[in-house]
C-alpha positions as CSV (number, residue, x, y, z in Angstrom):
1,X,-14.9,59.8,-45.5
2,X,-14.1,61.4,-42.5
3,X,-16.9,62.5,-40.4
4,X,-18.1,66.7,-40.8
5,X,-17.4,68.4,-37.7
6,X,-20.5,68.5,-35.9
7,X,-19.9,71.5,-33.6
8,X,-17.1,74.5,-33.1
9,X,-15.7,75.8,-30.5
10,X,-17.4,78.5,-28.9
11,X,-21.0,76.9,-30.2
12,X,-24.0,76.5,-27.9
13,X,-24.5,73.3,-27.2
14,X,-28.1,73.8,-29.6
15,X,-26.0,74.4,-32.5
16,X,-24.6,70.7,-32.3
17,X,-25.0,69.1,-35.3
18,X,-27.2,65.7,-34.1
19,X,-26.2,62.9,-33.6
20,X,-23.1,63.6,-31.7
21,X,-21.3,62.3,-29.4
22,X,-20.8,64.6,-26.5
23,X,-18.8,65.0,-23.0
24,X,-20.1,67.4,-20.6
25,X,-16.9,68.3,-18.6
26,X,-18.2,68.7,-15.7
27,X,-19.3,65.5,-14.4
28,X,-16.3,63.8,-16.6
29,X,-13.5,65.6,-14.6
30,X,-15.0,64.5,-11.1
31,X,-14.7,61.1,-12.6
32,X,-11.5,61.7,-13.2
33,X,-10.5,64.0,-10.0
34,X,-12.2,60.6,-8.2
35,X,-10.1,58.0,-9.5
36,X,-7.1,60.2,-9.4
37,X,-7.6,60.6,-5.7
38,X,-8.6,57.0,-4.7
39,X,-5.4,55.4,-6.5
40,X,-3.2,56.8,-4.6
41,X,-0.3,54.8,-3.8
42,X,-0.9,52.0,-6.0
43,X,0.0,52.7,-10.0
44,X,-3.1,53.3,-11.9
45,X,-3.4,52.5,-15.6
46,X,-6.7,53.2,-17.5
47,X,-8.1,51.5,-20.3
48,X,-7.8,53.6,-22.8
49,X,-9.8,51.3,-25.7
50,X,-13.3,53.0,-23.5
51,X,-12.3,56.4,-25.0
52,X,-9.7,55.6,-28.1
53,X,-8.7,59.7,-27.4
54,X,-5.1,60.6,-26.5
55,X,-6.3,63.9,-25.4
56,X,-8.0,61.9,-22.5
57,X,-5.4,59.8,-22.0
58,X,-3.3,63.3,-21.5
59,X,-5.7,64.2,-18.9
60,X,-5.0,60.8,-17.2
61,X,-1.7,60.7,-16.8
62,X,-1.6,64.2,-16.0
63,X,-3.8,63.4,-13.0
64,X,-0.9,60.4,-12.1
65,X,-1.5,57.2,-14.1
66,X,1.6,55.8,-15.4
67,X,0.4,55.1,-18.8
68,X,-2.5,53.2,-20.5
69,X,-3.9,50.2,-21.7
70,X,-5.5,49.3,-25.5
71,X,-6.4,46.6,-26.9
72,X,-4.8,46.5,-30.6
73,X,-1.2,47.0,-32.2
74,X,-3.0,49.9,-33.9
75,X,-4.8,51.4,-30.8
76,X,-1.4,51.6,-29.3
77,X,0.6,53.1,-32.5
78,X,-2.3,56.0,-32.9
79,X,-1.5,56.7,-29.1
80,X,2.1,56.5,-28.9
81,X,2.2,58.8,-32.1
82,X,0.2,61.3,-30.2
83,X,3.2,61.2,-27.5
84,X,1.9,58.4,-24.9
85,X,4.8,57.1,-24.0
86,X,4.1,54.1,-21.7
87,X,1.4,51.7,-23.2
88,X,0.1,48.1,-22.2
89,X,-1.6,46.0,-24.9
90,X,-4.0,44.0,-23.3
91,X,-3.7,41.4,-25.5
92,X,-2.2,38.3,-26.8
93,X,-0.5,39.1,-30.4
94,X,0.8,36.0,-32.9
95,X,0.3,37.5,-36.0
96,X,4.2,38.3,-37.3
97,X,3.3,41.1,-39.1
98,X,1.5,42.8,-36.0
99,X,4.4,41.7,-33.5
100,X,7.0,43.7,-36.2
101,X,5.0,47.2,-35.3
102,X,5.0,46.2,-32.1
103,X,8.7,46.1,-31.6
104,X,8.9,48.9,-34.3
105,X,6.7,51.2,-31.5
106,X,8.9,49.2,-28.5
107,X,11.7,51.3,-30.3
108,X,9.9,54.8,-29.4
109,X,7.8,54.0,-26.0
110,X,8.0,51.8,-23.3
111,X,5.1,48.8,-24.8
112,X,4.1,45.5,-22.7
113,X,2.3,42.8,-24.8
114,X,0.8,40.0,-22.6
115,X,1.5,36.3,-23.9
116,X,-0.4,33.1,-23.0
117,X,0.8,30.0,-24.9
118,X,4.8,29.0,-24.7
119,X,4.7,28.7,-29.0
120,X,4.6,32.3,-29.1
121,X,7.8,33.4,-26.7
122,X,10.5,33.1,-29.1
123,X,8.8,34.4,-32.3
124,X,8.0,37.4,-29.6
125,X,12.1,37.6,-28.7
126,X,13.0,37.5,-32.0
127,X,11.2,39.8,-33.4
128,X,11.6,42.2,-31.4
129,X,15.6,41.0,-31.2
130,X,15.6,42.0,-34.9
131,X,14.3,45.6,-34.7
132,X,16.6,45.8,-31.6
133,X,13.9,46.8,-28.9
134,X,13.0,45.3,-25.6
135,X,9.3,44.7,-25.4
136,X,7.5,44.4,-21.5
137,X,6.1,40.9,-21.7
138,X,3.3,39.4,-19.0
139,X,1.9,36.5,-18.8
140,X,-1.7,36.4,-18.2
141,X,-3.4,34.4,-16.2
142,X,-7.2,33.2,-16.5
143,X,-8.7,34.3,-13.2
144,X,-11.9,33.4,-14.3
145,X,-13.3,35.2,-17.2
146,X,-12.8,32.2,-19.4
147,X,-11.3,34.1,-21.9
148,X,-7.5,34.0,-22.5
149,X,-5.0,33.4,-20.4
150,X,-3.3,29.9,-19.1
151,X,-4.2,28.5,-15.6
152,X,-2.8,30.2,-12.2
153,X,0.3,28.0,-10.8
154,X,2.9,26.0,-13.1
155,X,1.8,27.1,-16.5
156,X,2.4,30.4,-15.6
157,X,5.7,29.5,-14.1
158,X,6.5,27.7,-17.1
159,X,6.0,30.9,-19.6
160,X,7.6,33.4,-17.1
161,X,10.5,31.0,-17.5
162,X,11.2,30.7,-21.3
163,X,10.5,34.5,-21.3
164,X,13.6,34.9,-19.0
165,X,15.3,33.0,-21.9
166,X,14.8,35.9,-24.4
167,X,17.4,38.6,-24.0
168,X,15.0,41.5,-25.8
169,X,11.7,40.2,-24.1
170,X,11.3,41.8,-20.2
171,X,9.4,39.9,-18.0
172,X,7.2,42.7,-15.9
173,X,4.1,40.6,-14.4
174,X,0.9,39.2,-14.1
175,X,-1.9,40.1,-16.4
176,X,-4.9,38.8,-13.9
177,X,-8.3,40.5,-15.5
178,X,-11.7,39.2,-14.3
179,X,-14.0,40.4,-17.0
180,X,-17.1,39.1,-16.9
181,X,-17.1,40.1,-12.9
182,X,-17.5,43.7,-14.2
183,X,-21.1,43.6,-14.6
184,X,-22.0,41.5,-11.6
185,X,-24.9,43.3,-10.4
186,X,-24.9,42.7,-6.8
187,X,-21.8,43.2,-4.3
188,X,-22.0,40.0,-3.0
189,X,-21.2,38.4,-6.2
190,X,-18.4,41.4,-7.5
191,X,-16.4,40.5,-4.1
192,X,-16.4,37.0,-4.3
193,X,-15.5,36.6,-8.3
194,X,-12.7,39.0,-6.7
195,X,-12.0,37.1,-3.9
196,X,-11.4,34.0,-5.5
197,X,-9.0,35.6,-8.5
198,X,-6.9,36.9,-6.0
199,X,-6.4,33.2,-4.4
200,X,-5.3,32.1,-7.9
201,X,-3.1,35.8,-8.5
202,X,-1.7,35.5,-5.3
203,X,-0.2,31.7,-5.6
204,X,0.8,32.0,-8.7
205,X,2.7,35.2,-7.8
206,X,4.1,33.2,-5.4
207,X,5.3,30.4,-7.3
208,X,7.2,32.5,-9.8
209,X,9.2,34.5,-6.9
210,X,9.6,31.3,-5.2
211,X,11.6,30.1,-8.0
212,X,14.2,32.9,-7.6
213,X,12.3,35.5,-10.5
214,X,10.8,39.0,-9.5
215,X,7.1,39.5,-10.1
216,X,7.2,43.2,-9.8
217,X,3.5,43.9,-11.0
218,X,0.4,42.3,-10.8
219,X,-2.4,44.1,-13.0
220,X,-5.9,43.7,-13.9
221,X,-9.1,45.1,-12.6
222,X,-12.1,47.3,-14.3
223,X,-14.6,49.7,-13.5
224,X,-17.4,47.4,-11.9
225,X,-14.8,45.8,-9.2
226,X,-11.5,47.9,-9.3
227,X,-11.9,49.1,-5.4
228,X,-11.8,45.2,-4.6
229,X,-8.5,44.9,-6.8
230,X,-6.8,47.9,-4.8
231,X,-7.7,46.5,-1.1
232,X,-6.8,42.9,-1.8
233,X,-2.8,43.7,-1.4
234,X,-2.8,41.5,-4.5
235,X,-3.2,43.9,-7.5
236,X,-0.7,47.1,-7.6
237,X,-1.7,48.5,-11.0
238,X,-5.1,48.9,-11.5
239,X,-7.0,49.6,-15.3
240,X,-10.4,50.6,-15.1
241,X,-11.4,52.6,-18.2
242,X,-15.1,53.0,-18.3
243,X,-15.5,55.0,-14.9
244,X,-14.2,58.2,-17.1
245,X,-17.7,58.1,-19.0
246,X,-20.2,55.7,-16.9
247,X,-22.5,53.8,-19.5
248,X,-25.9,53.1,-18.9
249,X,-24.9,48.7,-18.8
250,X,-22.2,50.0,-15.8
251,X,-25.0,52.0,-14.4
252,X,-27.1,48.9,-13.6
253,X,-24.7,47.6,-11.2
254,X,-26.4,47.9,-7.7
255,X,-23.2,49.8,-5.7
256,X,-22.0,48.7,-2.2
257,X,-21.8,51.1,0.5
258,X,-18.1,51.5,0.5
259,X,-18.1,51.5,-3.5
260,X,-17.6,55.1,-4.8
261,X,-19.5,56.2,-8.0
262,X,-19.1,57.8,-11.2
263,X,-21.4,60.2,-13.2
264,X,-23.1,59.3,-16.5
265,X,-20.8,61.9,-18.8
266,X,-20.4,60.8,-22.6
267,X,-24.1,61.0,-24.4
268,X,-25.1,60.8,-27.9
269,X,-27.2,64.1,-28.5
270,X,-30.2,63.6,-30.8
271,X,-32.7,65.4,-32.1
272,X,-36.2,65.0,-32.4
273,X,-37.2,64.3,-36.2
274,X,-40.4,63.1,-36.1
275,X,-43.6,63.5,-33.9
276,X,-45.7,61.1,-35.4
277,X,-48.3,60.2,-32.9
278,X,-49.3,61.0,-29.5
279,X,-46.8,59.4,-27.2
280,X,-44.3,58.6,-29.6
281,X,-41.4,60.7,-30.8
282,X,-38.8,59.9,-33.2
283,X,-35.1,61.1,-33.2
284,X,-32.2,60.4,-35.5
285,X,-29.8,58.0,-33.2
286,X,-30.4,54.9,-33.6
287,X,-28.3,51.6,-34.6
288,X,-25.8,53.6,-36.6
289,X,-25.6,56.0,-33.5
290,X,-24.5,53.2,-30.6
291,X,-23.3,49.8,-29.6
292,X,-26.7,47.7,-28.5
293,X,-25.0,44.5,-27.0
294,X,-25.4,45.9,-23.2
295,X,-29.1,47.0,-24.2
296,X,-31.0,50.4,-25.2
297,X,-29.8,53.8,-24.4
298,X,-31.1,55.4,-21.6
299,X,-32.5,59.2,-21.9
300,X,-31.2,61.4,-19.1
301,X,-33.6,62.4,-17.0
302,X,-31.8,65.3,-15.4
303,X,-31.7,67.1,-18.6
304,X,-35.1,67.6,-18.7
305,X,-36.3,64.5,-20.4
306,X,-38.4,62.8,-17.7
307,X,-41.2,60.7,-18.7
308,X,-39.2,59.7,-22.2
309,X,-37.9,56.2,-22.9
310,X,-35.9,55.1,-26.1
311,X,-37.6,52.1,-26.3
312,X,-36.8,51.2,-30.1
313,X,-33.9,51.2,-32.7
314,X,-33.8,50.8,-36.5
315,X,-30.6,52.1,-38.7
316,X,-31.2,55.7,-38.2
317,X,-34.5,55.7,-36.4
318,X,-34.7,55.6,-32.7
319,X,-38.4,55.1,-31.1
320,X,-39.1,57.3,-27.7
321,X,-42.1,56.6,-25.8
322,X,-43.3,59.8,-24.3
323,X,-45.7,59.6,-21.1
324,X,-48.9,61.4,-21.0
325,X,-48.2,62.9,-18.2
326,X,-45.1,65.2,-20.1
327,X,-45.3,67.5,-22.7
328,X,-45.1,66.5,-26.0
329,X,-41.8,66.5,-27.6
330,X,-40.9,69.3,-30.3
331,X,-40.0,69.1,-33.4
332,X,-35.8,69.8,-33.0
333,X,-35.6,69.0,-30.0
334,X,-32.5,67.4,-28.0
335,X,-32.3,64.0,-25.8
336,X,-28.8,63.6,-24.4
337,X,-29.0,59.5,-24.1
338,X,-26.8,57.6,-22.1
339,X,-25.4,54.4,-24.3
340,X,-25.6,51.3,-23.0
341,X,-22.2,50.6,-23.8
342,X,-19.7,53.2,-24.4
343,X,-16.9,51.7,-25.8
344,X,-18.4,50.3,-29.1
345,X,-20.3,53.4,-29.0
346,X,-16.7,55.8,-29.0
347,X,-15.8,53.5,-31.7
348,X,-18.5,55.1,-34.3
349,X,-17.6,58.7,-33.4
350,X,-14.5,60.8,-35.4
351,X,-14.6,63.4,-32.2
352,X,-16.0,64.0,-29.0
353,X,-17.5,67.2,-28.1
354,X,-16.9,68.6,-25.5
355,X,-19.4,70.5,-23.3
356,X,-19.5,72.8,-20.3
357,X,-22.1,75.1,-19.0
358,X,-24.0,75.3,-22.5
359,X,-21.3,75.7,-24.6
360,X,-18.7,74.0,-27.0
361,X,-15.3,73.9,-25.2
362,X,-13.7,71.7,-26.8
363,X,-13.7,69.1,-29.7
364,X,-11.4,66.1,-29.1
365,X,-10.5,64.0,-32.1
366,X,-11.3,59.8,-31.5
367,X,-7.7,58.9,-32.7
368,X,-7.6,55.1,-31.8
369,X,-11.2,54.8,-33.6
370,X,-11.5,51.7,-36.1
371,X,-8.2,50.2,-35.0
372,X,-8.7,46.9,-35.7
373,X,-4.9,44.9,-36.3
C-alpha cells in the first residue's frame, strides 16, 4: 500500500507525521542555484536515480541541464511520463523485454542506453528497428571503477564501429564514469583517479575520431569529483546527482580549496519515542527509515540537536546517545538526521516534503521509487 501522506501543505513543520523524509528549500535551491551557475558552458546532466522525483528534475532543467540520467528502463518510463523529455540510462540493458520499452519510450523522448559488449549491438538495432525509433547509444568505457564498461582504446573503437552499422541505433559518445573516485576522501587522491581517467577518455576519444567517426560527447562525472571532470577539457557533460541533497557518506570527503560545497538538505525527521535512561533517547527511524551501507545517520547539529549521536539501529528503533552536558531529550521530540546515503534512502519514501521557514510548502511525490527493471 501506498504510503499515508505524512504532512499537508500549509502544515508546520511539527505537525509532520515522523519518520519523513523532508527537504528544507532553502539550502536545496543554493545547491541547485550552485551547480546551475558553475556548469556553465559545458552541458550538465544530473543523476536523477539520487532523487527518483521529476518535480526536481523540473527544477533542474529549468535551471539549464539538458536532461537527466537514471539508472533503470523503469526509472526512465516514470520520468518521461512525467514530461522529461531527454533521458540517459546509465546502464547496460540485454534483457529483450526491457530493450522493447526502451525503444517503446525512444518513440516519445530523446533516450541514450550505454552498451559494453559487441553481442548486444544488433539485438539493440533491431529492436528498436522494430518499434521504429532511434535510440542514443554510448559506449562506456571503464575508467577505473572496475565496474562495467570495456577497456579505453580498440575495444571501444570496435563497438562504436558495429554501432554505426545499425541504421536505428545513434552513436552519441563516451560513457567514462569513475565511481568509486566519488568517495575519495582526500583531494590528492579525487585528482589523480581523475587525472588518470581522463588519459584513458581522452585516447580513446581520439582513436574513434581518428578513424573518420564523430565523438560529440564525452560524459561521466559525480558529485565527489565533478569540478575535476569540467576543467580537464576532456568531459563536456557532466552528471552529478547527489550535490542536490548532500548525504552524510558525501559529507566526509575532506574539500580542496578550489572545490565548492553543498549543504546537507534532505533529512529523515524523527521523533523521540522513548526516553528510557539517562543519556539515551530512542526515536522511530531506524533500518526501515534509511540505507546503512555508507554508515549511520548523522543528527544535525544546527537544528538544535548538539550533543546527540544516533549511534544504533534496529527495524524501527534508532539508539541516540545524549551527552550530559545537554538537556535531556523530550518525549515528541524531532531530530532532522542527515542519511548516510541518500539515494537508497529516497528509494524508501512515497514523497518528499518539502520545508521552508517552518512550514509545509510543498509535498513532492518519489515517482521513480522501487523501479527496479
Amino acid at each position: 500500500m501506498a504510503q499515508r501522506r505524512p504532512a499537508r501543505v500549509g502544515d508546520p513543520v511539527d505537525a509532520i507525521e515522523t519518520p519523513a523524509l523532508v527537504v528544507d528549500l532553502d539550502p536545496f535551491e543554493r545547491n541547485l542555484a550552485t551547480m546551475a551557475q558553475a556548469t556553465q558552458g559545458i552541458r550538465l546532466r544530473p543523476h536523477a536515480k539520487s532523487h527518483k522525483c521529476p518535480e526536481i528534475a523540473r527544477m533542474q532543467m529549468a535551471r539549464g541541464a539538458v536532461g537527466i540520467c537514471c539508472q533503470k528502463t523503469d526509472e526512465a518510463a516514470a520520468f518521461i511520463a512525467a514530461g522529461i523529455r531527454d533521458v540517459l540510462v546509465t546502464n547496460e540493458v540485454v534483457a529483450p523485454a526491457k530493450i522493447e520499452r526502451l525503444a517503446t519510450l525512444a518513440r516519445e523522448a530523446t533516450v541514450g542506453v550505454l552498451v559494453d559488449a559487441l553481442s548486444c549491438v544488433p539485438l539493440l538495432g533491431s529492436v528498436a528497428a522494430r518499434a521504429s525509433a532511434v535510440i542514443d547509444a554510448y559506449v562506456e568505457v571503464d575508467v577505473g571503477a572496475g565496474r562495467c564498461g570495456v577497456p579505453p582504446g580498440p575495444p571501444a573503437l570496435a563497438l562504436v564501429e558495429a554501432i554505426a552499422r545499425e541504421p536505428a541505433l545513434r552513436f552519441r559518445g563516451l560513457h567514462a564514469y569513475h565511481g568509486p573516485a566519488q568517495h575519495l576522501r582526500a583531494p590528492a587522491e579525487r585528482r589523480a583517479a581523475i587525472a588518470s581517467a581522463a588519459r584513458d577518455a581522452r585516447a580513446t576519444r581520439a582513436l574513434i575520431e581518428g578513424a573518420g567517426i564523430a565523438c560529440d560527447i564525452v560524459t561521466g562525472a559525480g558529485t565527489g569529483t565533478w569540478q575535476h571532470e569540467r576543467d580537464s577539457g576532456v568531459w563536456n557533460e557532466l552528471q552529478p546527482g547527489s550535490y542536490v541533497f548532500m548525504d552524510a557518506d558525501y559529507l566526509r570527503n575532506v574539500a580542496d580549496a578550489p572545490e565548492l560545497r553543498f549543504e546537507p538538505s534532505l533529512f529523515v525527521l524523527a521523533g523521540v519515542m522513548s526516553t528510557p535512561a539517562p543519556g539515551r533517547a530512542i526515536v522511530d527511524a531506524g533500518l526501515k527509515a534509511f540505507s546503512f551501507d555508507s554508515g549511520l545517520p548523522q543528527v544535525h547539529a544546527r537544528r538544535g540537536s548538539a550533543g546527540v549521536e544516533y549511534v544504533k539501529a534496529s527495524d524501527e528503533h534508532g539508539v541516540l546517545s545524549v551527552a550530559a552536558t545537554r538537556a535531556p531529550l523530550a518525549l515528541g521530540e524531532r531530530l532532522w538526521l542527515v542519511p548516510g546515503h541518500c539515494d537508497p534512502t529516497v528509494n524508501l519514501y512515497d514523497y518528499i516534503v518539502a520545508v521552508r521557514d517552518g512550514t509545509v510548502a510543498a509535498l513532492w511525490p518519489v515517482e521513480a521509487r522501487g523501479a527496479l527493471g
